[in-house]
C-alpha positions in Angstrom: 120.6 57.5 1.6 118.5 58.5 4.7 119.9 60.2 8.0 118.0 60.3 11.2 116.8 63.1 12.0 118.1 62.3 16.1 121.2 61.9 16.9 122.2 59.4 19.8 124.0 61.5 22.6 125.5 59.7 25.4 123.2 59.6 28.7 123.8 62.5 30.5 124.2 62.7 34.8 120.5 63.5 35.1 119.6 60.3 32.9 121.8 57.9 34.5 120.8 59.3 37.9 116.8 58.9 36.8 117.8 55.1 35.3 119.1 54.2 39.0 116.2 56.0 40.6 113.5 54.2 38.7 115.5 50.5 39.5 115.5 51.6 43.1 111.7 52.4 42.7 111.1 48.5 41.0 112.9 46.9 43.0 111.5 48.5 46.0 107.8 47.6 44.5 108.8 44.0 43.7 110.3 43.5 47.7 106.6 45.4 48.7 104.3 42.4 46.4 106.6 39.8 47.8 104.8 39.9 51.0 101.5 37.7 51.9 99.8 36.8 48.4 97.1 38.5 49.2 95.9 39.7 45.5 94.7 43.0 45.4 94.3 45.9 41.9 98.1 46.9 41.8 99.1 43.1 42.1 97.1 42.0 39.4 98.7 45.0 36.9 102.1 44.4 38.6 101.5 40.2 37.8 99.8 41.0 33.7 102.7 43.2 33.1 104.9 40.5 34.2 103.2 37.2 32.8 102.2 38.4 29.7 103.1 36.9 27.0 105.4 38.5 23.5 103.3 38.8 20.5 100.0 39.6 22.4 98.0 42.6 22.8 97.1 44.3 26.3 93.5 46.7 26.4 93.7 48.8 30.0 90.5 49.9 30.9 89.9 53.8 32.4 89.7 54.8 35.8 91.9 52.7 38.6 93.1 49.3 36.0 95.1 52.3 33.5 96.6 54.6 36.5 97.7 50.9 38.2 99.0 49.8 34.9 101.0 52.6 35.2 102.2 53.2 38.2 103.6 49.2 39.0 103.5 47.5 35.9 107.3 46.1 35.4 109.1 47.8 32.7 111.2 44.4 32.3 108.1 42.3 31.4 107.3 41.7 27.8 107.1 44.5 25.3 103.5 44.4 23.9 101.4 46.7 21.8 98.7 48.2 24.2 95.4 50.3 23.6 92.8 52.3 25.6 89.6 53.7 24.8 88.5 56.7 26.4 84.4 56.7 25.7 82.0 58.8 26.4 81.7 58.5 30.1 85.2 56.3 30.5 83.6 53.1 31.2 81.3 52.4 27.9 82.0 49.7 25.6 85.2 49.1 26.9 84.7 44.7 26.6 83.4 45.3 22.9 86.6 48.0 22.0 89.5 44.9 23.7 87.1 42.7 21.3 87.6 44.7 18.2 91.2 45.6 19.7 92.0 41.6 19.3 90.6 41.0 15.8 92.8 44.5 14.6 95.8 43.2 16.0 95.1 39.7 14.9 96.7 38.5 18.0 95.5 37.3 21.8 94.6 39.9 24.0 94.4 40.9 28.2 91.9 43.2 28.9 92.6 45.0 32.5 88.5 46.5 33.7 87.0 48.0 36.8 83.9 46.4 37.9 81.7 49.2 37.1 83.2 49.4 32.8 82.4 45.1 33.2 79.2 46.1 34.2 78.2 49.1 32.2 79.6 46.5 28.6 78.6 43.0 29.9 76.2 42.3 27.0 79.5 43.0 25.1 80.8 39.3 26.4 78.6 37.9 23.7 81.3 39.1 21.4 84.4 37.5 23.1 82.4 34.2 21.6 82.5 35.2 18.1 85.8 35.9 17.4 88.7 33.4 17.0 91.1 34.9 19.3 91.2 34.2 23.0 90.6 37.5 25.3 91.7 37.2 28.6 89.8 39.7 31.1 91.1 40.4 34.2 88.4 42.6 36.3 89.7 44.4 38.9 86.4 43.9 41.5 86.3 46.6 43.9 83.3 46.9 44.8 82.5 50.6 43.5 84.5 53.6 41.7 87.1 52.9 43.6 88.7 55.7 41.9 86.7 58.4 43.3 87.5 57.8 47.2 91.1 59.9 45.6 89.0 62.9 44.9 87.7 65.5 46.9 84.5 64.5 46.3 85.0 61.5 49.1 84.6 64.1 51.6 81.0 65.0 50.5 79.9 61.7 52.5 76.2 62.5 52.1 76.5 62.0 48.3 79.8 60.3 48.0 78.6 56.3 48.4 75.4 56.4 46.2 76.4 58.1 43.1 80.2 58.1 43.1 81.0 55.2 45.3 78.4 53.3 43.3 79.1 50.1 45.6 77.9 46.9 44.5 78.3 43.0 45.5 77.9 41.8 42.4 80.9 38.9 41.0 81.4 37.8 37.6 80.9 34.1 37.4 77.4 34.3 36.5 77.8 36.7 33.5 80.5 34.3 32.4 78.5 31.1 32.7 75.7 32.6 30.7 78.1 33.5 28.1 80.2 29.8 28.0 83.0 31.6 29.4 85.8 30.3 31.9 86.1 31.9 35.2 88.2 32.2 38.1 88.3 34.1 40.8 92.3 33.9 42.3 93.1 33.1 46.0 95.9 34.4 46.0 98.8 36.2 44.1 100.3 32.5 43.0 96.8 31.4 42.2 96.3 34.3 40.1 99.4 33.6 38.2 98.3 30.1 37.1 95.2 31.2 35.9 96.4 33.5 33.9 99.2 31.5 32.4 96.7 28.8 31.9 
């Protein structure tokens, strides 16, 4: 006969009072992405964490696709099993980790990237052609690091745009097309939501 080692104690003051907060703090992020459709990074992790489906997997790439995963993804959307991958630098390998991350699980997977970790991995596309279960990727295309303008290294604008900025105007349906890969790139919040569902 095994007894938990936790007992269940009845939700304190401070716990109820955190519960309502963090409703208040949803619903006020719900009534802020009800606004014009425009699709932006914390819309797209706000719309995964909504639309995704049960029994799939969901990779989050480093740097702004983890931190807005984090900050307004819904609580209330499906529960999932989820992986990272720090790397060396943050940004290596992270299309060929979600890759290896499907075939573990044995089950469909979203991959949340940055532009920079799709470009620094794109050879890694190949692989999403070799296994049997579908990867979704969902590249949050900012043009740059976009994480970097948060750090007090943005002030340093001599340096700041070439080597942290990093920007670039590159898209992704030409990497995709050379690996036989669909694409889409959303209009719009509504638009994104039936590509991804499709």
């Amino acid at each position: 006969n095994i007894k938990p080692l936790l007992k269940k104690r009845p939700a304190s003051a401070i716990s109820k009072k955190l519960a309502f907060l963090n409703s208040e703090i949803d619903r006020r992020i719900d009534a802020f992405f009800k606004g014009d459709g425009r699709i932006c990074e914390i819309v797209a992790a706000r719309k995964v964490s909504q639309l995704i489906p049960k029994d799939t997997g969901l990779f989050v790439s480093n740097s702004m696709p983890i931190r807005d995963m984090d900050f307004y993804g819904d609580f209330k959307g499906s529960s999932v099993v989820i992986g990272g991958n720090r790397g060396a630098s943050g940004i290596d390998g992270i299309i060929a980790s979600a890759a290896g991350f499907a075939q573990g699980l044995n089950k469909p997977v979203t991959l949340m990237i940055g532009d920079l970790a799709m470009l620094h991995d794109l050879n890694s596309l190949a692989l999403l052609k070799e296994i049997s279960l579908p990867v979704i990727i969902v590249v949050l295309n900012n043009g740059g690091g976009g994480i970097f303008s948060f750090l007090p290294i943005a002030e340093h604008k001599d340096v700041f745009e070439k080597y942290f900025g990093t920007p670039h105007s590159a898209t992704f349906a030409n990497a995709a097309a050379m690996f036989e890969l669909n694409y889409v790139q959303p209009r719009d919040t509504d638009h994104f939501a039936k590509a991804y569902t499709e």
